[in-house]
C-alpha positions as CSV (number, residue, x, y, z in Angstrom):
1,X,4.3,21.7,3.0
2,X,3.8,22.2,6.7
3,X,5.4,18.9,7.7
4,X,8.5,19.8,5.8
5,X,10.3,22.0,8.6
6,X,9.2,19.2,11.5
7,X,10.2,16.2,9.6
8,X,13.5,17.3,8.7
9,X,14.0,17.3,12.8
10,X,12.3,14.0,13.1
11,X,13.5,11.8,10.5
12,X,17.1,12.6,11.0
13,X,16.6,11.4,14.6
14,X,14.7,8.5,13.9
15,X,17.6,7.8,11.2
16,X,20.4,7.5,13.7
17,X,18.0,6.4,16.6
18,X,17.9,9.4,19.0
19,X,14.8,11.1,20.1
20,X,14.5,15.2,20.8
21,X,11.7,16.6,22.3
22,X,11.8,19.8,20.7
23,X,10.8,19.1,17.6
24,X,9.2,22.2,16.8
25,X,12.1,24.4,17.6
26,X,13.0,26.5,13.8
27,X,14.8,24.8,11.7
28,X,17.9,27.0,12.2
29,X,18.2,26.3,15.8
30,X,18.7,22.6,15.0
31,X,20.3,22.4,11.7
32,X,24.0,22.9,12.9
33,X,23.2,20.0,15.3
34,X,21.8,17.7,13.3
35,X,24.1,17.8,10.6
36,X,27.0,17.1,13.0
37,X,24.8,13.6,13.6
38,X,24.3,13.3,10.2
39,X,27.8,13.3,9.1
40,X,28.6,10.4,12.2
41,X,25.5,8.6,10.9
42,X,27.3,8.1,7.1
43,X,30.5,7.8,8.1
44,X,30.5,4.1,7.7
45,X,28.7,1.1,6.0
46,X,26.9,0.5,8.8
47,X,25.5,3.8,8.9
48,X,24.1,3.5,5.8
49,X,22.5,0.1,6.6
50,X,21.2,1.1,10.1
51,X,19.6,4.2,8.3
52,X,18.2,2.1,5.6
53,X,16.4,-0.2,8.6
54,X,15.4,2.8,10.7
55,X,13.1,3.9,7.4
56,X,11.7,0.6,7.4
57,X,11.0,1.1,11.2
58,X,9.5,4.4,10.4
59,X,7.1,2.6,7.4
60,X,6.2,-0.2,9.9
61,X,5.7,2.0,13.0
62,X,3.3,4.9,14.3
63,X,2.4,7.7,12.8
64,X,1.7,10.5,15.6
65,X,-0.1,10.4,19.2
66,X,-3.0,12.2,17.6
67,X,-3.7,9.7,15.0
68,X,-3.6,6.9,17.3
69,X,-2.7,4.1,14.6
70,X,-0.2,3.4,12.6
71,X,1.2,4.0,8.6
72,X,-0.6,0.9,6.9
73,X,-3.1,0.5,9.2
74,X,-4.6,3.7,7.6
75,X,-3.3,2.6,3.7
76,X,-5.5,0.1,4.3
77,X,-8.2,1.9,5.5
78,X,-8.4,4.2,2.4
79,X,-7.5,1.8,0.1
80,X,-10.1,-1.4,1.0
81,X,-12.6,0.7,2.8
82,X,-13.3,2.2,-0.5
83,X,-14.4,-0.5,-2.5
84,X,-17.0,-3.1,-1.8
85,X,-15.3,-6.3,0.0
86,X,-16.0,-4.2,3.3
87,X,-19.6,-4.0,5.2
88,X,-19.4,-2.1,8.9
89,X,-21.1,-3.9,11.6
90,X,-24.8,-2.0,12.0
91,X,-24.7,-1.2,15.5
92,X,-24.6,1.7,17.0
93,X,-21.4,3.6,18.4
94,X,-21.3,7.0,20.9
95,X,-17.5,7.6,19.1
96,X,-18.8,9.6,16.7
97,X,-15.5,11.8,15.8
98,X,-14.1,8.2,15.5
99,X,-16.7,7.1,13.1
100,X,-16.3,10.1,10.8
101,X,-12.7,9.4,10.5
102,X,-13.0,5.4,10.6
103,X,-15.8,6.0,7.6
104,X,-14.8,8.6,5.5
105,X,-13.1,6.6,3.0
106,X,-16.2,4.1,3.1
107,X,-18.6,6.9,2.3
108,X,-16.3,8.7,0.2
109,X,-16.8,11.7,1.8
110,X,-13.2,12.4,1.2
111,X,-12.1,15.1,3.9
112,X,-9.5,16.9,4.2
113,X,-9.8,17.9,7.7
114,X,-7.2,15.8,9.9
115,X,-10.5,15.4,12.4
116,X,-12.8,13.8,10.1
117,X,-10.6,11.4,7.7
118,X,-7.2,9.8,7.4
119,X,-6.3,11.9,4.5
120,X,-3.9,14.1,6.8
121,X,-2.3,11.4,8.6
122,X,-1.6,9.3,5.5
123,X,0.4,12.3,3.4
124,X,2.0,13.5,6.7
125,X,3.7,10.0,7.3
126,X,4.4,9.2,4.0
127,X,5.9,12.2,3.8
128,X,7.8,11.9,6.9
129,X,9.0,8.6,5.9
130,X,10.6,10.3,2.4
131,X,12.4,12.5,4.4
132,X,14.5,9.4,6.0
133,X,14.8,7.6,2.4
134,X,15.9,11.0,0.7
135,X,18.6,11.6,3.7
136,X,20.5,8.3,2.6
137,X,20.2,8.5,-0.6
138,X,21.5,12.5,-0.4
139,X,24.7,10.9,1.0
140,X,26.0,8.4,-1.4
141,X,28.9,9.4,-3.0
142,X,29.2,10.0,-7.0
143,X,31.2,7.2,-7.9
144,X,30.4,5.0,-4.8
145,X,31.9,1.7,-5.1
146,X,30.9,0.2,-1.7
147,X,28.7,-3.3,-1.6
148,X,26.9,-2.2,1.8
149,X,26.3,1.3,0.8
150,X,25.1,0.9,-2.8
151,X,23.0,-2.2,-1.5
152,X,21.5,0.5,0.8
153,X,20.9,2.9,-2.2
154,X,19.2,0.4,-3.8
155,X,16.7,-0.5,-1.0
156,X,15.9,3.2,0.0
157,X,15.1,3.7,-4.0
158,X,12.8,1.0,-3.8
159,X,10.9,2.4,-0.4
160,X,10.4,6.0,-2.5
161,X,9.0,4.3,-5.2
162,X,6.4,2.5,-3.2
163,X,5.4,5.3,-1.0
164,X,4.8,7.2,-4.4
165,X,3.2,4.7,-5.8
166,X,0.7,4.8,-3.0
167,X,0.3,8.4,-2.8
168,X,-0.4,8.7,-6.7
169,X,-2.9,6.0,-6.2
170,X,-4.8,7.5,-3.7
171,X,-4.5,11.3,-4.9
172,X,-4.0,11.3,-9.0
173,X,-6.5,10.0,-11.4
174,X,-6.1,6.2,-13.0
175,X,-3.7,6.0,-15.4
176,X,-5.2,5.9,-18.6
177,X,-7.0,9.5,-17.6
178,X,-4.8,12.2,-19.5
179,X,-1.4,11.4,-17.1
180,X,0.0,14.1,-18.7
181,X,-2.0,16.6,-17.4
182,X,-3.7,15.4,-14.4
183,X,-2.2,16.1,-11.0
184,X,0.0,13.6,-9.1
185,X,2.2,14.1,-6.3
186,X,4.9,16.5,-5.1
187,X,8.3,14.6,-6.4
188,X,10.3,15.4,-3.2
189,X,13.7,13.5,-4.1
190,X,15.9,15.8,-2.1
191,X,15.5,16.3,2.1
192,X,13.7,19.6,2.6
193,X,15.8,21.9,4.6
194,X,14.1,25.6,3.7
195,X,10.9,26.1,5.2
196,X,10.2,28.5,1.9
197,X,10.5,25.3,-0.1
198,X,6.7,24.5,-0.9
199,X,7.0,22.4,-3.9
200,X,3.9,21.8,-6.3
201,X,2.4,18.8,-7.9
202,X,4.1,16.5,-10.6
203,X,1.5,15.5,-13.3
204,X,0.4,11.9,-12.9
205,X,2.7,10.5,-15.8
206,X,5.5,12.5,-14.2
207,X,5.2,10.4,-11.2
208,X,4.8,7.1,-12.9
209,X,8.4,8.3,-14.8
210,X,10.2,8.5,-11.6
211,X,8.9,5.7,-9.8
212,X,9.8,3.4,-12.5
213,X,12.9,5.3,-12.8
214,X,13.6,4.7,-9.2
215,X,12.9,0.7,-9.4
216,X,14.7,0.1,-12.4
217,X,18.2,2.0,-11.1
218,X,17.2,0.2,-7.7
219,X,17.2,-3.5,-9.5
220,X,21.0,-2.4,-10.7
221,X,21.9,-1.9,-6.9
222,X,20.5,-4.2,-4.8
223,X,23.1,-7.2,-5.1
224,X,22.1,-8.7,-1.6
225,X,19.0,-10.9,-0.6
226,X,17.8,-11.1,3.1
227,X,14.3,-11.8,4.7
228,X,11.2,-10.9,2.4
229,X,11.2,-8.1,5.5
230,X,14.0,-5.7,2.6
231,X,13.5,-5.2,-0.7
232,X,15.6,-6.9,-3.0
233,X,16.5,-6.7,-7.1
234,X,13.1,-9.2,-7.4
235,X,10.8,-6.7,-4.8
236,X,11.8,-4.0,-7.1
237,X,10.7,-6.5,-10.3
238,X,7.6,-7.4,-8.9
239,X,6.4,-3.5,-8.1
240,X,7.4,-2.9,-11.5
241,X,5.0,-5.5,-13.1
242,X,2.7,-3.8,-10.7
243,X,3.2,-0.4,-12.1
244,X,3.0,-1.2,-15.3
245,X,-0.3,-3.0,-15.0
246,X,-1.4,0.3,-13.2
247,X,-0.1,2.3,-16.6
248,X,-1.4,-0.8,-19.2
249,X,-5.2,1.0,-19.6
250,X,-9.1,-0.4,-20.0
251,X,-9.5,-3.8,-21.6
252,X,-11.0,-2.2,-24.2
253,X,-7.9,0.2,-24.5
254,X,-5.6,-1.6,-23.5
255,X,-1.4,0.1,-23.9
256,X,0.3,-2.9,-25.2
257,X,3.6,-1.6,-24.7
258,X,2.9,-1.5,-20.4
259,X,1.1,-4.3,-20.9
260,X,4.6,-5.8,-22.2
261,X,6.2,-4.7,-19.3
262,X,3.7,-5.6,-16.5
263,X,4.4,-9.4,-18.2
264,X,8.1,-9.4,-18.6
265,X,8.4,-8.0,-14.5
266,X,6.1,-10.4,-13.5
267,X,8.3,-13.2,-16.1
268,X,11.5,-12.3,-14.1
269,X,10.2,-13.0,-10.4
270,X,8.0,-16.0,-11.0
271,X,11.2,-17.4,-13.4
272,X,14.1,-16.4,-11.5
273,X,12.9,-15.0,-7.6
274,X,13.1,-18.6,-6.0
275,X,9.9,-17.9,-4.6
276,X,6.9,-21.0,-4.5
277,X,3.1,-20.9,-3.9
278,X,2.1,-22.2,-0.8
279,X,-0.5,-25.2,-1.3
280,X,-2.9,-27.2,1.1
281,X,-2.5,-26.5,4.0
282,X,0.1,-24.2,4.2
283,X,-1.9,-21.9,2.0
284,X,-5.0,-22.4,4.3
285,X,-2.5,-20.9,6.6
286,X,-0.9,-18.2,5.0
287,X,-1.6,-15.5,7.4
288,X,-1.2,-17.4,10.5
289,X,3.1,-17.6,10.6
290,X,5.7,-14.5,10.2
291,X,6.2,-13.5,6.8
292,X,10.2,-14.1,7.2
293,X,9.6,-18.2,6.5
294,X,6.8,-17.5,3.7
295,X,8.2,-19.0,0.5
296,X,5.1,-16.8,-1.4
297,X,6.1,-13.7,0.1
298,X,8.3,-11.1,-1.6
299,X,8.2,-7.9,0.6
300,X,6.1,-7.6,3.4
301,X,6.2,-4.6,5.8
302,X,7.0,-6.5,9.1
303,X,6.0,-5.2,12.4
304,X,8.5,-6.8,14.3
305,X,11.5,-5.7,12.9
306,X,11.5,-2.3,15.2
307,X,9.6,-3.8,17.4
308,X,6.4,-1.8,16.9
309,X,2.5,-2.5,17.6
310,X,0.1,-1.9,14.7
311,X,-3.2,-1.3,15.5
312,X,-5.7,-4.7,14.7
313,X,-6.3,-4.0,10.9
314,X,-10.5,-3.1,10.4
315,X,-10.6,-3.4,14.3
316,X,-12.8,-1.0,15.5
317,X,-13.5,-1.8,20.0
318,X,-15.8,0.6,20.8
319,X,-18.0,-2.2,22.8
320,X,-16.9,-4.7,25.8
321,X,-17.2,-8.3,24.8
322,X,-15.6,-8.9,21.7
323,X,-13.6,-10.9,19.9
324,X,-13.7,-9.2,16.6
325,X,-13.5,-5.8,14.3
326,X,-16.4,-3.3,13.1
327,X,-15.2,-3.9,9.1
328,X,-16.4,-7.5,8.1
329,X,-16.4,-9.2,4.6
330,X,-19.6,-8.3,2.8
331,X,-21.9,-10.6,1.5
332,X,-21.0,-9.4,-1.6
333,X,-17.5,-10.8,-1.2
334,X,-18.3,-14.1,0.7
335,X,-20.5,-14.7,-2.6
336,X,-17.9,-15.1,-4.8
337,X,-16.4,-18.0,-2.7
338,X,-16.9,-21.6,-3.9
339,X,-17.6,-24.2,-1.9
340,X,-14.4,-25.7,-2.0
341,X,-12.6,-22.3,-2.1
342,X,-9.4,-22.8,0.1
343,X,-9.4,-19.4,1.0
344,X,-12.6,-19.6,2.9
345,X,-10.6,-20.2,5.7
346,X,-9.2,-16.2,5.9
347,X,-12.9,-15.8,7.5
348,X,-14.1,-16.9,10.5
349,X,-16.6,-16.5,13.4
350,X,-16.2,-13.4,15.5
351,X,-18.1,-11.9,18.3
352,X,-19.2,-8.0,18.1
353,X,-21.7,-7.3,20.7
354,X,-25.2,-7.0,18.9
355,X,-24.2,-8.1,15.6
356,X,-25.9,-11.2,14.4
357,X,-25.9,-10.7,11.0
358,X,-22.4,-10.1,9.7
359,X,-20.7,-12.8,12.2
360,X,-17.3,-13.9,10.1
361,X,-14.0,-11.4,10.0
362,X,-11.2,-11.5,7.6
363,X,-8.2,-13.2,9.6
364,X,-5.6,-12.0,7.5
365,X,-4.6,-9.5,10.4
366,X,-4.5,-12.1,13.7
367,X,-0.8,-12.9,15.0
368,X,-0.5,-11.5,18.6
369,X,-4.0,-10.4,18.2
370,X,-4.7,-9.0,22.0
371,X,-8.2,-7.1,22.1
372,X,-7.0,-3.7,20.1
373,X,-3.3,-4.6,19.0
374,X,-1.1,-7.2,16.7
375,X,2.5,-7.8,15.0
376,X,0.8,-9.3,12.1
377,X,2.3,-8.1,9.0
378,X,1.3,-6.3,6.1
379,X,2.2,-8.8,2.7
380,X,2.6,-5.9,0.0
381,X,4.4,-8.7,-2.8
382,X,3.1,-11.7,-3.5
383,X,4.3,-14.7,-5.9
384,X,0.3,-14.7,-6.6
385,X,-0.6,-11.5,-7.5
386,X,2.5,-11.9,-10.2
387,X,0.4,-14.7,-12.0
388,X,-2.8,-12.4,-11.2
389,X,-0.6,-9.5,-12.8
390,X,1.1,-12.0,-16.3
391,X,-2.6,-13.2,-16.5
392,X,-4.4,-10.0,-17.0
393,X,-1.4,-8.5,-19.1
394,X,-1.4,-11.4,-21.6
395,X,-5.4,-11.1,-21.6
396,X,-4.9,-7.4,-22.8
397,X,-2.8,-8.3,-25.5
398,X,-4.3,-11.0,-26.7
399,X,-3.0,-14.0,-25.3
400,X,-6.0,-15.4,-24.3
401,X,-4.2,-19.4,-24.1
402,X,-1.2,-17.5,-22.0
403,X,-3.8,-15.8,-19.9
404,X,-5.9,-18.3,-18.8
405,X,-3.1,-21.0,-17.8
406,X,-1.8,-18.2,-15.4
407,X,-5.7,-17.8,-14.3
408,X,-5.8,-21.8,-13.8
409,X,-2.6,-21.7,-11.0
410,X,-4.4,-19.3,-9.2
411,X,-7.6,-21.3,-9.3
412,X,-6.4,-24.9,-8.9
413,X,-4.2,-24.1,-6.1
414,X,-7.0,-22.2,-4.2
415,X,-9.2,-26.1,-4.9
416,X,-11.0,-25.0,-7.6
417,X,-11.6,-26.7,-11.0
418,X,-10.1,-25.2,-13.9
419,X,-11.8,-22.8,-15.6
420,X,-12.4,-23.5,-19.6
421,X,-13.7,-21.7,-23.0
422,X,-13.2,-18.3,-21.6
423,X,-11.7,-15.6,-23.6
424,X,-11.8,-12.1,-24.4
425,X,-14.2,-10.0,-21.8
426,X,-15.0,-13.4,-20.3
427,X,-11.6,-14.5,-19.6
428,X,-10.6,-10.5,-18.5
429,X,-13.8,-10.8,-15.8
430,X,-12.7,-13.9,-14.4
431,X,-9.3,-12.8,-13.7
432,X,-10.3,-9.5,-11.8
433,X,-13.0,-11.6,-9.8
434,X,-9.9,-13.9,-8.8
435,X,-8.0,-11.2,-8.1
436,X,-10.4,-9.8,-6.1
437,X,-10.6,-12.9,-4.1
438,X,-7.1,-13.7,-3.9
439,X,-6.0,-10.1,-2.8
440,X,-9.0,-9.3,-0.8
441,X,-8.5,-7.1,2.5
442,X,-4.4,-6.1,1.0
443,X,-4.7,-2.8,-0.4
444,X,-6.2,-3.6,-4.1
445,X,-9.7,-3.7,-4.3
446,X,-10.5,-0.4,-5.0
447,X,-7.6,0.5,-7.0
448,X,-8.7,-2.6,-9.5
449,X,-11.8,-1.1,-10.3
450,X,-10.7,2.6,-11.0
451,X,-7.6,1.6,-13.3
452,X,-9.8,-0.5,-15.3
453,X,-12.1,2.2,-15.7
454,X,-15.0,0.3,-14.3
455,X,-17.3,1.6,-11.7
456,X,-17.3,0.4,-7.8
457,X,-20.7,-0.6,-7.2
458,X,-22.0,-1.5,-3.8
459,X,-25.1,-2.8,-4.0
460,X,-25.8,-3.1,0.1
461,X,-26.3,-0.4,2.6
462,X,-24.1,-0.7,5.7
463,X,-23.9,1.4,8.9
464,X,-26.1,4.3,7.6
465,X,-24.5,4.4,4.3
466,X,-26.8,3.6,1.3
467,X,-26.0,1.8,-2.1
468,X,-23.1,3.7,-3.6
469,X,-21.8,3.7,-7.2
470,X,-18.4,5.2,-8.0
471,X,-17.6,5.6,-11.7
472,X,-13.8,5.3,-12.6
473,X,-14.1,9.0,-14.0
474,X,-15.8,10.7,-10.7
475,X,-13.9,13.3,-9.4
476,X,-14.3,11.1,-5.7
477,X,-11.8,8.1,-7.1
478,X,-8.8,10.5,-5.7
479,X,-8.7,11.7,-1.8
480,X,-8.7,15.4,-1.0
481,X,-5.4,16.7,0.1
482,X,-5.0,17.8,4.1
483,X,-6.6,21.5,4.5
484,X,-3.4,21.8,6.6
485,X,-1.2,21.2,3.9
486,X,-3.0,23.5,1.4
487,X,-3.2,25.9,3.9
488,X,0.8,26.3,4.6
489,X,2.0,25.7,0.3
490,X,-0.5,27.3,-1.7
491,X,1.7,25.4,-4.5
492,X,-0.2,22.4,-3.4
493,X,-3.5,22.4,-5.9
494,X,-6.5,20.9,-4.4
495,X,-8.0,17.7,-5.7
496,X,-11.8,18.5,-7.2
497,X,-14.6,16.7,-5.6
């Protein structure tokens, strides 16, 4: 892949915290000096660990000047823009380069020109950010005995296996769609260093294998706990559950093996993690505080830790006056909320100039809000989504009793009534609706659907775009690889659309 060469120089700089403005010299001409820095970089514990919190830097921070915005800030653009909690303000903009790349997830247009969708940026910094992870774990030892540096091991295993969980959700079919023969993801465990090295795609199970690979030797390593900023043994747990849910089929074929899984993982952090659901108030203000004090929190990528600015997630300034994004809640979404739904209070009032229509904004992105930019961060684990998770996963196999007390935490803590008499495709809906709710505006939405195999349906037009329906098994559910990348490693196969 084209980024291969440039990241190589990149990463091992922003690993040991220098910066080189040559980084499109060849490869050759800055090996030699690199590896001299690399050697310094592991020659100690500390090495290690200030390695493993540079990558964390790199996840949290920008991605290039020419994107403009930052890792997550697009993850979440191609990830909730394509399902149907999102409607775009209907007024008119004269950034109309910006609107194709803002929108092209939203009309699932699916480019794969850098210029006209986030595609490109998304697999370049994922990418980029592998090549850091990969360096540290190149240089433990066989037979390392070392707390510090097995802890790091354990923590940089855990960042591969979410950036490949992301990538194989956004670029290889749902799960239950013949994994063993659909495309995934290139399986880069090793740094790049040859510039001939164009690998091709693993099949979609392949990828699966190794990230749960990855997580389950990572659970073995990690032996420390610090903020819910690092990963730790119940992070790794938690992604698991998630994974497996991802690889536990339809409701109407179901795997009840994965299904297993998806409920022991989540078991294991809601059991034993120490972690407790916020109530009242403090769950009215979830996303108000740092994630670093949030007992519900398990990893969240935090944009203080390096220091770094994330773009305002949906924001979209094009006009003067005001005080919130372009991407509001639909009507859709705002529908599903009770009256006495708790989490009414993630959406409030906001001022876009000639909007009158779509006034409230999701407010789960607001700490240091200041007109374009904010520190807020990005809560990737959560305590709920592991009863949201055990819930649907007992449902699947069954437990129907099992299912619906997990579905009643969710619910009672949130200020609704229990819910009663459901089972079966009842109980199943009404779990997916809550998660919906619960997990709105973090990266699900779409995601939920697809793996499900039930269509996206949005049944309101919205900034030009009419009514679209997305069926599970459309070639559109996966993004089109960058031109750019296809271009330089022919290995690369192109997603259909």
């Amino acid at each position: 892949m084209k980024q291969h060469n440039i990241s190589f120089t990149v990463l091992i700089i922003v690993i040991i915290g220098f910066s080189l403005s040559s980084c499109d010299k060849k490869l050759d001409e800055l090996a030699p000096h690199n590896v001299n820095f690399e050697e310094r970089q592991f020659s100690s514990p500390q090495g290690f660990m200030n390695a493993t919190v540079g990558n964390y830097q790199v996840m949290s921070g920008g991605i290039e000047s020419s994107s403009a915005t930052n890792m997550d800030y697009i993850w979440l653009n191609l990830s909730e823009f394509r399902g149907n909690n999102i409607k775009l303000v209907d007024v008119a903009s004269t950034n109309a380069l910006g609107n194709a790349k803002e929108t092209d997830a939203f009309s699932f247009s699916n480019s794969s020109s850098k210029d006209l969708g986030y595609s490109h940026w998304y697999w370049r910094a994922a990418y980029k950010a592998l090549l850091g992870i990969n360096m540290v774990l190149k240089n433990v030892k066989a037979g390392e005995t070392n707390a510090d540096i097995l802890n790091a091991k354990g923590e940089n295993l855990f960042l591969r296996a979410v950036l490949f969980f992301d990538l194989v959700r956004l670029y290889g079919k749902p799960y239950y769609q013949s994994p063993e023969t659909n495309p995934g993801i290139p399986l880069i465990l090793q740094p790049i260093v040859d510039i001939n090295d164009r690998p091709s795609r693993a099949t979609v199970k392949q990828t699966f294998d190794q990230i749960v690979k990855d997580l389950t030797e990572a659970i073995q390593l990690m032996k420390k706990r610090s903020t819910n900023s690092y990963a730790n043994k119940y992070a790794a747990y938690a992604l698991l559950s998630r994974v497996y849910l991802y690889m536990g089929g339809t409701f109407a074929q179901a795997n009840a093996a994965f299904n297993q899984k998806a409920k022991e993982y989540a078991d294991s952090v809601i059991l034993n993690g120490g972690y407790t659901m916020l109530q009242g108030t403090a769950y009215s203000n979830y996303y108000l505080n740092s994630n670093q004090t949030n007992t519900e929190t398990i990893w969240a990528i935090n944009h203080t830790i390096g220091s770094s600015v994330t773009s305002m997630t949906f924001q979209y300034p094009t006009l003067p006056n005001y005080t919130g994004s372009w991407a509001r809640p639909s009507q859709d979404f705002l529908n599903l909320l009770e009256t006495n739904d708790l989490r009414k209070n993630y959406y409030k009032k906001k001022i876009y100039p000639g909007n009158t229509t779509d006034t409230l904004q999701c407010e789960k992105y607001g700490i240091g809000y200041t007109a374009i930019y904010c520190n807020s961060p990005t809560h990737y684990l959560r305590l709920a989504e592991m009863y949201l998770n055990r819930a649907e996963a007992k449902v699947k196999t069954g437990d129907n009793s099992g299912a619906l007390a997990d579905l009643n935490i969710i619910r009672a803590r949130a200020g609704l009534t229990d819910a009663a008499g459901l089972s079966g495709q009842s109980l199943f809906d009404e779990i997916l609706k809550q998660r919906r709710i619960e997990l709105a505006f973090e990266g699900h939405n779409s995601f939920d659907y697809f793996r499900n195999g039930l269509p996206m349906v949005r049944n309101y037009s919205s900034f030009g775009f009419n009514p679209i329906t997305v069926n599970a098994t459309d070639a559109k559910v996966v993004l089109r690889i960058s031109q750019d990348e296809i271009t330089f490693n022919p290995n690369l196969v192109q997603n259909d659309q």
